[in-house]
C-alpha positions, -999 to 999 in steps of 0.1 A, spaced: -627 -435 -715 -600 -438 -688 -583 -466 -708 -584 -452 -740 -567 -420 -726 -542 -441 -708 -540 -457 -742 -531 -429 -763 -505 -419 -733 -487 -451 -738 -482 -447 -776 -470 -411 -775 -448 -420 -749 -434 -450 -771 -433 -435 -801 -411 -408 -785 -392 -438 -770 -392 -449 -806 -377 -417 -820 -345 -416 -798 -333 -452 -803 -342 -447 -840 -318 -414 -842 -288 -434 -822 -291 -464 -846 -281 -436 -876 -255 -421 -857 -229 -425 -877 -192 -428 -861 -169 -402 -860 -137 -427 -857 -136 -449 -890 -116 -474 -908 -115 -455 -938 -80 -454 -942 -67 -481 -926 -42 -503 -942 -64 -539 -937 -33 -558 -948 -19 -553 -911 -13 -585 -887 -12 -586 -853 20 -596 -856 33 -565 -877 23 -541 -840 37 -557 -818 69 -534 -815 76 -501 -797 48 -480 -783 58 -442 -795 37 -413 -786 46 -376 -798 21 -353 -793 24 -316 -805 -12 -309 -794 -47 -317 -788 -76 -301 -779 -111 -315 -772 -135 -308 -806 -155 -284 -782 -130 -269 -766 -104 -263 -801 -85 -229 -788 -80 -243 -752 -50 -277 -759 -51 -299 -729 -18 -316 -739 10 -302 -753 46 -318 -763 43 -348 -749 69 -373 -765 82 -410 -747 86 -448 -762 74 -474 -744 95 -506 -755 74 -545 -749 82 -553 -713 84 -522 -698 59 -503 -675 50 -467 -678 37 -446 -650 11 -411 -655 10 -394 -628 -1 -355 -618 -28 -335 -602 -66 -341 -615 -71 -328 -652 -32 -331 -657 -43 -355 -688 -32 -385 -678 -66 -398 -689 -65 -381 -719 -30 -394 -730 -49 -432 -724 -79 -418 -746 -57 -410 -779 -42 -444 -775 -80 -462 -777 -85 -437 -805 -114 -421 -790 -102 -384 -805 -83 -390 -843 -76 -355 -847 -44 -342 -828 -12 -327 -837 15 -353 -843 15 -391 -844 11 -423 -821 29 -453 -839 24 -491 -825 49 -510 -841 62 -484 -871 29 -478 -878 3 -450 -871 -25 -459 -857 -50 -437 -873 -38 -466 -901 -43 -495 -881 -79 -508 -878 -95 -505 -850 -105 -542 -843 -70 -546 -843 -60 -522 -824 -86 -526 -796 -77 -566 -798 -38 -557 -788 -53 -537 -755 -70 -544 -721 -82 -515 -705 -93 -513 -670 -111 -479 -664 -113 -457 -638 -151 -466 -637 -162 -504 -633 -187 -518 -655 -198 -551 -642 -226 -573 -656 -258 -585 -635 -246 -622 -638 -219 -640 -620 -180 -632 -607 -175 -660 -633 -187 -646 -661 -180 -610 -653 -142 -622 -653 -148 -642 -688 -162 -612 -700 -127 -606 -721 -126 -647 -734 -159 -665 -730 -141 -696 -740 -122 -695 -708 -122 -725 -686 -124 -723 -648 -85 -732 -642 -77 -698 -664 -108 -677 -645 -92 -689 -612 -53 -679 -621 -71 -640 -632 -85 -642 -600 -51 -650 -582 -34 -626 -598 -56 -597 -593 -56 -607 -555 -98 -614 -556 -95 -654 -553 -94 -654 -515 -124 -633 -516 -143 -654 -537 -137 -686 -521 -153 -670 -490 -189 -661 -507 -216 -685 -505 -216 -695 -544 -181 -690 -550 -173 -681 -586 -211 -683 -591 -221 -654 -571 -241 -630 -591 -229 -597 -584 -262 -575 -592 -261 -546 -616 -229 -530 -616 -215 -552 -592 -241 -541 -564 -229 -568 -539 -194 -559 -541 -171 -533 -522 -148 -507 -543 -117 -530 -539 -137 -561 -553 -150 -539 -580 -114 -527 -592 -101 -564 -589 -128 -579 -606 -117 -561 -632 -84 -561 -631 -86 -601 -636 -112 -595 -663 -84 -575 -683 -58 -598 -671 -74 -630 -687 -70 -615 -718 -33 -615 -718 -34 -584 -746 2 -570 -754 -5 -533 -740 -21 -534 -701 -42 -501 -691 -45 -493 -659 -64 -460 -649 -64 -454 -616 -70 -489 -612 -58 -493 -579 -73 -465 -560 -102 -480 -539 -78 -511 -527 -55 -510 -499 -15 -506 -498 -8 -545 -490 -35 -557 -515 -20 -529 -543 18 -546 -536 5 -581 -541 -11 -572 -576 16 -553 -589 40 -579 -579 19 -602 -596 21 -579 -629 63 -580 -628 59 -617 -635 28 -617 -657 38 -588 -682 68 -598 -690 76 -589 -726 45 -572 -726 37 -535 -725 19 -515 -695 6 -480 -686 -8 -469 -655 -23 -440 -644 -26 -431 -611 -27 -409 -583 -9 -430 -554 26 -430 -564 35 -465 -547 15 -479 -583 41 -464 -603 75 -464 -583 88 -494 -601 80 -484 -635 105 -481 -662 95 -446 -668 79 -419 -651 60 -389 -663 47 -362 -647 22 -341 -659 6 -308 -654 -19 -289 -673 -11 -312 -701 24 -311 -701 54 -330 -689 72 -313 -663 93 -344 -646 99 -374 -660 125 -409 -647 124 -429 -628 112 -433 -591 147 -425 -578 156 -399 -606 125 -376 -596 131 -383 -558 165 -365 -564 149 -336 -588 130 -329 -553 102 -316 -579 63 -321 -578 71 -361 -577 93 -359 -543 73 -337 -526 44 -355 -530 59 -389 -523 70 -374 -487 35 -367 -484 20 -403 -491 43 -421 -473 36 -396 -441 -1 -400 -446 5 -441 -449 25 -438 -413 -3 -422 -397 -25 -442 -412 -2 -474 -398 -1 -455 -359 -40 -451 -361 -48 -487 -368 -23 -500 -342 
């Protein structure tokens, strides 16, 4: 009697089970390539990046617009830097771009073209994204890395690695390159986390380079080695990064602040040094808090 009540628990509790996966398989998309024009190449985007934003408002939040007016071109081998306080939007202005939310007030063109128009295979082949929040796989640093290319051979693997500043590391571990991480990169620290992905977007070598706070959990020597690293390897190539540590943006082309979804600065490093805004301020702030920091380890 026992069994057949454990029995009857196990089938109400799968067919539950059952019920939720079968309701997500039906969910149907709300971003679609209804419209786009399928004709479009690669080649036909790879032009100017051109954002200009009237407004946007979450779907569940419609009469309160988390950005407004914000406007800038990002031409191939240039850099742009986001910057601003938490919920300043910086993350939102990356969303738009990976068409997570269609429905806004204005336009985003790649290349000419709007990219509501341009299909989103397309589109999402042309970026690498690196997101504030790792994912990593339960297999090895190998394959986590080849993630982007899984026809990658070791020599490529390697050069990601160098250039996101994680070979050294790697070399040290038992396994090397074969060292399995555990879910979501259990084994490694924050630093190895952001880096491991970093190469993973890296080996990809996509025209447009997100980085979203990328560089937050790594420290200020190891953050100078990968951007260096990222003059060389993006040349021609288009980048964006978001962050909150303003050393990852000072040698950007362009520089925007933002606040409550707006752009209230915007130049470059020494441009908003002499506005003595927002940007200055806070740059005499982080570079007092990186002397201290220097004094207390010595």
């Amino acid at each position: 009697m026992f069994a057949i009540g454990y029995l009857f628990n196990i089938l109400e509790r799968g067919s539950a089970s059952y019920d939720r996966v079968e309701r997500l398989l039906y969910e149907r998309p709300q971003i679609t390539d209804e419209n786009a024009d399928q004709t479009l190449t690669a080649k036909d985007i790879q032009g100017d990046l051109n954002y200009n934003i009237k407004s946007f408002a979450y779907p569940d939040e419609k009469e309160l617009p988390v950005l407004q007016d914000i406007d800038f071109t990002l031409k191939p081998g240039q850099t742009l830097g986001l910057v601003g306080k938490v919920g300043a939007g910086k993350t939102t202005i990356i969303e738009l771009l990976l068409r997570e939310f269609d429905k806004y007030q204005g336009e985003i063109s790649l290349g000419g073209h709007d990219i509501r128009n341009i299909p989103l295979k397309l589109l999402l082949g042309e970026i690498s994204y690196v997101p504030q929040n790792n994912f990593l796989f339960s297999t090895s640093i190998e394959n986590n890395i080849a993630f982007s290319d899984k026809d990658a051979d070791k020599d490529k693997i390697e050069s990601a690695a160098q250039k996101s500043d994680l070979h050294n590391d790697i070399m040290q571990m038992p396994a090397g390159y074969k060292t399995l991480v555990g879910e979501n990169g259990v084994s490694l620290s924050g630093g190895q986390k952001q880096r491991l992905s970093i190469a993973r977007a890296l080996l990809k070598e996509s025209p447009i380079l997100i980085l979203d706070d990328a560089l937050s959990a790594v420290d200020a020597k190891t953050e100078t080695a990968i951007l260096d690293s990222l003059k060389s390897e993006r040349k021609g190539k288009k980048t964006l990064i978001a962050a909150h540590r303003l050393t990852s943006v000072m040698d950007a082309d362009l520089i925007l602040v933002l606040k409550n979804g707006k752009i209230v600065e915007r130049g470059k490093h020494d441009e908003l040094l002499a506005q003595n805004g927002w940007y200055a301020e806070m740059w005499r702030k982080q570079e007092l808090q990186a002397k201290v920091g220097e004094v207390d380890e010595q």
